[in-house]
N, CA and C atoms as a LAMMPS dump frame, in Angstrom:
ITEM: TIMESTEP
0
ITEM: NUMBER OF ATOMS
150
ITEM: BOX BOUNDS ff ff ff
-5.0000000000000000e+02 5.0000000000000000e+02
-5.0000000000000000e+02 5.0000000000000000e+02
-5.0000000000000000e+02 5.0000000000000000e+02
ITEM: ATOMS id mol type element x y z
1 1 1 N 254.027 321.335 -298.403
2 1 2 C 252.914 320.418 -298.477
3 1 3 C 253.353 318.979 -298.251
4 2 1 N 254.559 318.47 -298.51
5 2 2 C 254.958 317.346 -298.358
6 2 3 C 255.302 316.741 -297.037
7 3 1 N 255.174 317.986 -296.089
8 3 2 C 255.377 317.639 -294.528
9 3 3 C 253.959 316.86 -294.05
10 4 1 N 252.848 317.98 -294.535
11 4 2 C 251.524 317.38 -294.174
12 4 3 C 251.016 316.153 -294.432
13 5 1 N 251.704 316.062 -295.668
14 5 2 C 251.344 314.493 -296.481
15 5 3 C 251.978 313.769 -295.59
16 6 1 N 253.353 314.032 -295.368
17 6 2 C 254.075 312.945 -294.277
18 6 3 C 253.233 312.383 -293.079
19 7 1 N 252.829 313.98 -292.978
20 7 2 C 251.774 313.782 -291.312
21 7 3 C 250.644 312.948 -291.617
22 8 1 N 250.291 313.104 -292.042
23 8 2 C 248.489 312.461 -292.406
24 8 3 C 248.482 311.8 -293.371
25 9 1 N 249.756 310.901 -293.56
26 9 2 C 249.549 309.706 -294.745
27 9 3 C 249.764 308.422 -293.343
28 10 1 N 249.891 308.859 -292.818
29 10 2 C 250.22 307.121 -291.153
30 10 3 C 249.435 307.64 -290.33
31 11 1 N 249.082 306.442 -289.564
32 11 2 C 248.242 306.522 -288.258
33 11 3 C 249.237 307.229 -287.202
34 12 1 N 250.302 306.723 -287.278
35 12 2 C 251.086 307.195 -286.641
36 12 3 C 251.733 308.811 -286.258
37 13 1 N 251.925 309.334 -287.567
38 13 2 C 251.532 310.535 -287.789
39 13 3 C 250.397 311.887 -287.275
40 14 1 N 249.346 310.754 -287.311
41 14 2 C 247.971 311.523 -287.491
42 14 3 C 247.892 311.523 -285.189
43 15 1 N 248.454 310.452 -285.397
44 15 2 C 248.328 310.726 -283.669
45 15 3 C 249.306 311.595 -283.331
46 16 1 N 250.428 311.681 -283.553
47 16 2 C 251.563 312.599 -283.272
48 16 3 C 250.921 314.055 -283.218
49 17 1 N 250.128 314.291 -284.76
50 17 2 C 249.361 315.754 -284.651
51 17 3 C 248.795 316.144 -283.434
52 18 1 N 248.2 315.071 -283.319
53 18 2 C 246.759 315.114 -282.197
54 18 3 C 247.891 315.033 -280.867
55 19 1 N 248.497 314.242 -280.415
56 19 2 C 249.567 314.902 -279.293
57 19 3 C 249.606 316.405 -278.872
58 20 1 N 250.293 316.74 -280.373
59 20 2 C 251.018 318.342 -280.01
60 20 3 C 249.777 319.2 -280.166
61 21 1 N 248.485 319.248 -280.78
62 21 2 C 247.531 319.668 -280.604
63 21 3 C 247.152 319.772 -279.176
64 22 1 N 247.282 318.606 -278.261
65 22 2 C 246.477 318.284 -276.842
66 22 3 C 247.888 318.901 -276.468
67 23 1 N 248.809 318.917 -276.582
68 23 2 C 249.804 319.823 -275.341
69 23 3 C 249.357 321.152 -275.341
70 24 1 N 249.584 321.807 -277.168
71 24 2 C 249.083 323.407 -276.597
72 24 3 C 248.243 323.591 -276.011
73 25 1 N 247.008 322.773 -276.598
74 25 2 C 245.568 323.2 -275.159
75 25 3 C 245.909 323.518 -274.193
76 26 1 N 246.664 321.893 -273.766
77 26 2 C 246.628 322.196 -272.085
78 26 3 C 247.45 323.157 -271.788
79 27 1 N 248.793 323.654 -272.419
80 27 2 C 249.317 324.815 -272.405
81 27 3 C 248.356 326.191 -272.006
82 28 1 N 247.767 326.384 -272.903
83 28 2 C 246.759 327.416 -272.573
84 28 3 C 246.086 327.473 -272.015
85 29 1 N 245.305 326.07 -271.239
86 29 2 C 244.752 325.882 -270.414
87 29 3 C 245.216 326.687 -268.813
88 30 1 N 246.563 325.511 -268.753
89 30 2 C 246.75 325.741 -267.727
90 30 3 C 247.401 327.207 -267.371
91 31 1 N 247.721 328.273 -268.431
92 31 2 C 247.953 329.707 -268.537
93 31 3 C 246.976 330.326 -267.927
94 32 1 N 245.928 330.073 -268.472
95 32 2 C 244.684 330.679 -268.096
96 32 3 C 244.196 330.364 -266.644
97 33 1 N 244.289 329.274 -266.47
98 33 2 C 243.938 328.318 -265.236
99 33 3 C 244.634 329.649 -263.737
100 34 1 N 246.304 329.415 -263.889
101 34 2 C 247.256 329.861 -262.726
102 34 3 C 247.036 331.26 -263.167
103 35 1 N 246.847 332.153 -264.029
104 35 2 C 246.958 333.365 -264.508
105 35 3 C 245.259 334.066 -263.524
106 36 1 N 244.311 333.43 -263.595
107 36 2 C 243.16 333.334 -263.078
108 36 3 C 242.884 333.165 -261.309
109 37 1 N 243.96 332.251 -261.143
110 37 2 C 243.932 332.282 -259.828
111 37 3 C 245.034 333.108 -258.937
112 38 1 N 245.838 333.618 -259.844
113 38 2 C 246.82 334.798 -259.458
114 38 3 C 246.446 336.078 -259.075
115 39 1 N 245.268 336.1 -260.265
116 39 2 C 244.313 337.296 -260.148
117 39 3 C 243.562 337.339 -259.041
118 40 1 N 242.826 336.175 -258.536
119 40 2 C 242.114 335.565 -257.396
120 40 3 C 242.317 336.049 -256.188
121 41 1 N 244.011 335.847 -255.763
122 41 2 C 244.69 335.729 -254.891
123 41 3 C 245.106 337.415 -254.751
124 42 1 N 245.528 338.2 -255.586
125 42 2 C 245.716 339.105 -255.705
126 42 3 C 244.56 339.871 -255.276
127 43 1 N 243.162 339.783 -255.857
128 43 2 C 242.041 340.36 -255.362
129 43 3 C 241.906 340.497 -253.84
130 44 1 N 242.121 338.837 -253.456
131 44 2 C 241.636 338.554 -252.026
132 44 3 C 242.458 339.325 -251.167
133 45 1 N 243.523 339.596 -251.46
134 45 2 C 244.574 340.168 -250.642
135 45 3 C 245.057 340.998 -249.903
136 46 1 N 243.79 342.139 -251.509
137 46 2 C 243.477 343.563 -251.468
138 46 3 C 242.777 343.741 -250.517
139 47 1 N 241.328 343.114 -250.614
140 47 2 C 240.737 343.288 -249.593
141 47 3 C 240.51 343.182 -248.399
142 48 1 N 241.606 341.908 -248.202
143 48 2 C 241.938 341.475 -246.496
144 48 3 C 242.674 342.886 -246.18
145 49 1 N 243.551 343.727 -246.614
146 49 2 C 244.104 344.444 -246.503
147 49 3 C 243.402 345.956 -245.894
148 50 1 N 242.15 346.057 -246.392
149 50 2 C 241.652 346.838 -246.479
150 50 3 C 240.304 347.278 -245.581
C-alpha cells in the first residue's frame, strides 16, 4: 500500500500512472490494430488465390 501512496500522493506520480496506463492501451491497441490487418491480408490472399 505504501507504493500507491507514493504514486498518488504527487502530481508527479499521478501522471507517471497515467503514462504507463496510455502505453498499455496503445500496446493493445496497436496488437489488435496489426493482428486485424494480418488477418485482412491473409483473407485477401486466399481469395486472389482462388
Amino acid at each position: 500500500m505504501e507504493l500507491f501512496n507514493r504514486i498518488f500522493d504527487s502530481y508527479v506520480g499521478i501522471l507517471s500512472f497515467a503514462v504507463i496506463l496510455f502505453m498499455l492501451g496503445m500496446a493493445v491497441w496497436f496488437y489488435r490494430f496489426f493482428m486485424n490487418k494480418i488477418a485482412e491480408e491473409d483473407k485477401a490472399r486466399k481469395n486472389k488465390q482462388h
